[in-house]
N, C-alpha and C positions, 0 to 999 in steps of 0.2 A: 535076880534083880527084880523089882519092882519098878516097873514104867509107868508114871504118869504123864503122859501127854496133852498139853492144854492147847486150845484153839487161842490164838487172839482176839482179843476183844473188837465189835464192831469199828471198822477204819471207814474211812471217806474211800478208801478203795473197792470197798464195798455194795456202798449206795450210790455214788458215780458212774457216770462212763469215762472210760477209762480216759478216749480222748480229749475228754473235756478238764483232766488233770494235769498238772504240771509236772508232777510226779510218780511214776507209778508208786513209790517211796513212802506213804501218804502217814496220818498221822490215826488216832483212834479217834472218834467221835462222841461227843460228849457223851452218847449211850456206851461207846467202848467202853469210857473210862467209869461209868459206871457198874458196866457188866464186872471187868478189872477189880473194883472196889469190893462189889458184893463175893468174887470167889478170894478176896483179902480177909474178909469177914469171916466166911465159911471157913477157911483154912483156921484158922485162929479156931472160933468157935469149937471145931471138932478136932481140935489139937492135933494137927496132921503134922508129919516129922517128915523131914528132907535133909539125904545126906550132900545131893549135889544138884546145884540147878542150874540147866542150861537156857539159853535163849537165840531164836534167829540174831543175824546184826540186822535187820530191818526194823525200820522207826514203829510197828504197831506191835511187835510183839515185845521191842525193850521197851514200848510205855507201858504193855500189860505185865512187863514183867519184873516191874518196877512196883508194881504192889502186890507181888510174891516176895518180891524178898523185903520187903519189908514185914511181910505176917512170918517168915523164916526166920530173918535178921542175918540172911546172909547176900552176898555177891551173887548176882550169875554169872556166868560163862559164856560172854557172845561165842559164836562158834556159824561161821558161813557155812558149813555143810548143811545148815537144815533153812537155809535160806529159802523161798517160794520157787516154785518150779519154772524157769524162763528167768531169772534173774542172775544164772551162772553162766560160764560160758561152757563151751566141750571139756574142759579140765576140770569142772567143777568151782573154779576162782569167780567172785564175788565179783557182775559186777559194776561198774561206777553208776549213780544215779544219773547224770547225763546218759549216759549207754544202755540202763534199764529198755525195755521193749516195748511197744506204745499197739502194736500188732501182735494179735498171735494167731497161730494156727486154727482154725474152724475145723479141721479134723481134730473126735474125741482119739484120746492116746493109746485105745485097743484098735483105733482104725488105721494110724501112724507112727508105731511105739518109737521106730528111729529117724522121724522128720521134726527138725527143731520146731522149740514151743513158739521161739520169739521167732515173725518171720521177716523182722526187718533186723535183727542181730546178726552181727558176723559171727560162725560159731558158736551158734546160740546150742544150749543141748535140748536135747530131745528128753522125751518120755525114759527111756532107758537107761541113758547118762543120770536123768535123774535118779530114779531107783534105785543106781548104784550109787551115788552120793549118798542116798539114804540110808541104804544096807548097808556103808562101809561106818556111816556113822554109830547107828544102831550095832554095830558088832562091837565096835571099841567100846562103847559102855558097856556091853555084854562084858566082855574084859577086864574091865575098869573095875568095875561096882558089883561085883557077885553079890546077893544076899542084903544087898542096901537100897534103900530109896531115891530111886530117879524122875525129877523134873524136867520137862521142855516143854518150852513156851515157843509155839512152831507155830505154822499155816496148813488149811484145809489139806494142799496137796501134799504136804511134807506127812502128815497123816495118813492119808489114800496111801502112799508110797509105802509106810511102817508096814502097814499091815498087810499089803502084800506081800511082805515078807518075812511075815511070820504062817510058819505052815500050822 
């Protein structure tokens, strides 16, 4: 399989403090949505082929990834497993924007790998819940799609997390 993994394009979640958001949920920024547009161009320009394309359900990776499929011309695949890290709970379930985490841990996640990210969520997971959210994702593609071209339009940690697990 072939993995391409894309960042999301600049959100308000980004250049905010968090507290000062309504939402951790947040939307892209007009720079997002030009970052968005320019790898719409690129893709198109150097004729890049996608047999399947997924996306977080979080609001900045389906607007970036709303102009992948359109340089494809196909759907993505929301898919909550590759949601941002602190937005699941212990089971990996997705979850509500009211419930999202407004706090998180000041321990980095090699210092607290199983103390939850969000520290005002019930059940919030941790560093480790994550990574397995992401390896269990990253397998079933594995699975899925031998020898074909894969898209994800994820977040910085859903990233960090991959490649931890790939030896």
């Amino acid at each position: 399989m072939y993995l391409y993994v894309i960042r999301h394009g600049q959100s308000h979640i980004n250049i905010a403090k968090w507290d000062t958001l309504d939402t951790m949920d947040t939307a892209l920024t007009e720079k997002g949505q030009q970052q968005a547009q320019a790898l719409h161009d690129w893709l198109i320009a150097n004729n890049r082929q996608c047999d399947a394309l997924y996306t977080s359900t979080m609001r900045r990776t389906q607007e970036t990834a709303r102009y992948i499929e359109k340089a494809f011309q196909m759907d993505a695949i929301p898919d909550d497993r590759i949601r941002e890290i602190g937005n699941s709970d212990l089971d990996g379930r997705a979850l509500s924007e009211n419930d999202l985490p407004q706090q998180f841990n000041p321990l980095k996640a090699n210092q607290a790998p199983f103390a939850a990210r969000g520290i005002d969520v019930e059940n919030g997971e941790s560093w480790m819940h994550f990574r397995t959210r992401i390896g269990q994702f990253v397998d079933g593609l594995l699975t899925k799609y031998q020898g074909r071209r894969v898209y994800v339009v994820a977040h910085g940690g859903v990233i960090s997390a991959m490649l931890e697990n790939i030896y």
